[in-house]
N, C-alpha and C positions, 0 to 999 in steps of 0.2 A: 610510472603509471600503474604495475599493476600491483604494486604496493599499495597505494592508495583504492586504488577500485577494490582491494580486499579488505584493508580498513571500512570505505564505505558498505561493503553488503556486511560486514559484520557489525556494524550499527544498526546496518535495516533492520536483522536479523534479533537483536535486541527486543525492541517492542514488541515482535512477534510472540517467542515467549515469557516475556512481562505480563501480554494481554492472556494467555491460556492463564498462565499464575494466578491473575486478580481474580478470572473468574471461576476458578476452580474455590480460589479462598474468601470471596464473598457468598458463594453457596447458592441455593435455590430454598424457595419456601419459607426463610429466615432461619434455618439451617448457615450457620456459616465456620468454615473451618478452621477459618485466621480470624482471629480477632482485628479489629476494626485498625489498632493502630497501627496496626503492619499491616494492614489492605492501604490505608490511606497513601504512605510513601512507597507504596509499589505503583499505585495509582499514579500518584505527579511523576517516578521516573519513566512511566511508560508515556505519559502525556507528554514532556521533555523530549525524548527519543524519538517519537510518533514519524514528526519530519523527515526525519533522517532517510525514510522508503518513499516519502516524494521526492528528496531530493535525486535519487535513482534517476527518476524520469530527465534529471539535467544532464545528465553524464553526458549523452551526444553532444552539447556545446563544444567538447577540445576537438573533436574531429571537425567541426567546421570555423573553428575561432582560435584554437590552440595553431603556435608559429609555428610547431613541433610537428605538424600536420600538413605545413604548406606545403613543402616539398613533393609529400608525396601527391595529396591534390591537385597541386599544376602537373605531374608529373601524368598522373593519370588520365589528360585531355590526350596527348597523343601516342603515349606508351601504353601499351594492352597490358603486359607484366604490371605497372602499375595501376590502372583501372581495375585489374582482381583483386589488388591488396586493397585499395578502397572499398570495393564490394565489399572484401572480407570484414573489413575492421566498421563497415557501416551497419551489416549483416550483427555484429557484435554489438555493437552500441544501443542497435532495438532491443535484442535478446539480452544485454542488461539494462536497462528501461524499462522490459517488459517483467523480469524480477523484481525490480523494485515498484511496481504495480500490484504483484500478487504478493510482496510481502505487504505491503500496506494493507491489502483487502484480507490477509491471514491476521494483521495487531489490530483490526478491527471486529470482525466478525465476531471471534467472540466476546467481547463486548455489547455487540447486537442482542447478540443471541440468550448472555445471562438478562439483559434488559427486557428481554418479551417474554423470557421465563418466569421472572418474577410481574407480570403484568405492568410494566414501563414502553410508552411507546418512543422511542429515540427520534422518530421524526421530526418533533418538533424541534429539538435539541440539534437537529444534520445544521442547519447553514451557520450556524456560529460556530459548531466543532470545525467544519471543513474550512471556512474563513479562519480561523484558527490554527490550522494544517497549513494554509495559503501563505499565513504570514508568517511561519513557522521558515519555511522553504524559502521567503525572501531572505530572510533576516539570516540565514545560513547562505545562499548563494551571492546574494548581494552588500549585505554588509560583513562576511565573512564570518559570523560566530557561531560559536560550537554548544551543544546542549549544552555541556557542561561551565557556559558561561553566564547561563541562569542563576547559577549558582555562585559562581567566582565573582561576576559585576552585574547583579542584578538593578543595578539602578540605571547602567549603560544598557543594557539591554533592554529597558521599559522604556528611555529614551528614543533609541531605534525605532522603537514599535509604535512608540507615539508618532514618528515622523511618519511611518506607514502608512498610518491610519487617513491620517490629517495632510497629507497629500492627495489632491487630486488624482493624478495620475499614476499616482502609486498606490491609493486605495484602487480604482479600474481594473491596474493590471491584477492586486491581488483577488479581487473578486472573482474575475473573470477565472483563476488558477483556481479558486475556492470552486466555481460550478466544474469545473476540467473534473478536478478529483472527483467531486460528488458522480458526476457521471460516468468516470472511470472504476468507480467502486462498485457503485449498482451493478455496473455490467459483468466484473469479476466475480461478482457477489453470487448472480445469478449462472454463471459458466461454474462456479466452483459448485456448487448445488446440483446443477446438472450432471457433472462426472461421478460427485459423491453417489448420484442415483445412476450411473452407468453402470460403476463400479459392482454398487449392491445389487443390482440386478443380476452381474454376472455373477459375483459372489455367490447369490444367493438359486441362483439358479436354476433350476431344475432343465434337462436335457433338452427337448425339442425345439433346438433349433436357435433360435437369438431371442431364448427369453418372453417371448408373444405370450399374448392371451390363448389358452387352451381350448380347442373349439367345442359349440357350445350344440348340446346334442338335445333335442328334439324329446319332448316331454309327451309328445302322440304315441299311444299304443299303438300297433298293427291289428288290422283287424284281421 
């Protein structure tokens, strides 16, 4: 297990900087530092990889569906020693969940971000990329294959995704995981913007006190 859980955050961890790379080297203003055919395939291995930080979010599945787990979970109804180690490894399973959340909203943002620099608005582009991400996450949790098998059986893999798609029920569930992310993104999107202006506030400082507006003094002469 924790072999594998370090495999997976260092995948997450992948796209993360792939995405600072592209848009360091796609540039601002038409400015660009990489030329185009080394932005393109850093492009698709980050778009490949992408998944890899939703898939984070599945990690709690073994603790409640791994056999590896029963034990201690029946154990845990009437044994207290056992109900803390459940706590604990439950307590764990958010808190890596909750990394592979913020590495996703890290392989994304800047990508946002070089897009409204150069005057691109991404919104319209959000529900295909994130249904994209959606199906990205089945087709690794459910049908078991690996970024790298885009590459190796790429025709096995467009099959997959055809049955995805073109499934009732398995189009639903991905849609439904495509709005999960989008609204999990926004929200870190906006928390990580928040600290970044916490942060520089204190950084930037000046003394009295936490930061406040400096009080604002009375432009009346005395007579």
């Amino acid at each position: 297990m924790p072999r594998n859980l370090l495999w997976n955050l260092f995948l997450a961890v992948v796209p993360v900087v792939l995405a600072y790379l592209l848009a360091w080297g796609l540039g601002k203003g038409g400015r660009r530092p990489l030329p185009l055919w080394i932005c393109l395939p850093i492009a698709l291995v980050w778009l490949v990889f992408l998944p890899n930080t939703c898939y984070l979010l599945t990690e709690w599945r073994h603790l409640l569906f791994d056999r590896r787990w029963a034990g201690l979970l029946d154990a845990g109804r009437t044994d207290r020693i056992a109900m803390l180690r459940t706590a604990k490894w439950a307590l764990f399973f958010l808190a890596y969940s909750g990394v592979g959340v913020l590495l996703f909203a890290l392989a994304v943002r800047p990508m946002e971000q070089w897009a409204r620099a150069n005057g691109r608005n991404p919104v319209p582009f959000a529900p295909v990329f994130f249904f994209l991400m959606s199906l990205g996450v089945y087709l690794g949790l459910i049908e078991r294959l690996n970024s790298w098998d885009l590459f190796n059986r790429p025709s096995y893999v467009w099959q997959e995704a055809v049955e995805g798609v073109t499934n009732r029920m398995l189009l639903l569930s991905i849609g439904i995981f495509a709005l999960l992310l989008w609204g999990l993104y926004e929200a870190v999107d906006i928390w990580v913007d928040g600290v970044a202006e916490r942060l520089q506030r204190l950084g930037g400082g000046g003394g009295g006190g936490g930061g406040g507006k400096p009080p604002v003094r009375s432009s009346k002469k005395k007579k």
